[in-house]
C-alpha positions, 0 to 999 in steps of 0.5 A: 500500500502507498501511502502520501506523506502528506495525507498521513499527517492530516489524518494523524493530526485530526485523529489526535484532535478527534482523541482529545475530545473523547471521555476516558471511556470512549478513548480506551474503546478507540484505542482496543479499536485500533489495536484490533486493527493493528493486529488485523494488518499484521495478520495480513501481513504474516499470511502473506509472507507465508503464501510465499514459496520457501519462505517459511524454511527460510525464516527458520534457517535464518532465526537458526543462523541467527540464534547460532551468531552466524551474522554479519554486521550490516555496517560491514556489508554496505560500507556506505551507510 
C-alpha cells in the first residue's frame, strides 16, 4: 500500500484532535479499536509472507543462523551507510 506523506499527517493530526475530545471511556474503546486493527494488518501481513514459496524454511534457517551468531554486521556489508 502507498501511502502520501502528506495525507498521513492530516489524518494523524485530526485523529489526535478527534482523541482529545473523547471521555476516558470512549478513548480506551478507540484505542482496543485500533489495536484490533493493528493486529488485523499484521495478520495480513504474516499470511502473506507465508503464501510465499520457501519462505517459511527460510525464516527458520535464518532465526537458526541467527540464534547460532552466524551474522554479519550490516555496517560491514554496505560500507556506505
Amino acid at each position: 500500500m502507498t501511502q502520501n506523506n502528506s495525507e498521513v499527517d492530516t489524518i494523524l493530526r485530526g485523529a489526535e484532535l478527534r482523541l482529545r475530545r473523547l471521555s476516558l471511556d470512549r478513548l480506551r474503546v478507540a484505542d482496543d479499536f485500533l489495536a484490533y486493527l493493528e493486529e488485523k494488518e499484521a495478520d495480513a501481513s504474516t499470511r502473506e509472507l507465508l503464501s510465499l514459496a520457501g519462505f517459511e524454511g527460510h525464516y527458520r534457517e535464518a532465526l537458526r543462523q541467527s540464534e547460532g551468531g552466524e551474522t554479519v554486521r550490516f555496517e560491514d556489508i554496505r560500507r556506505d551507510v
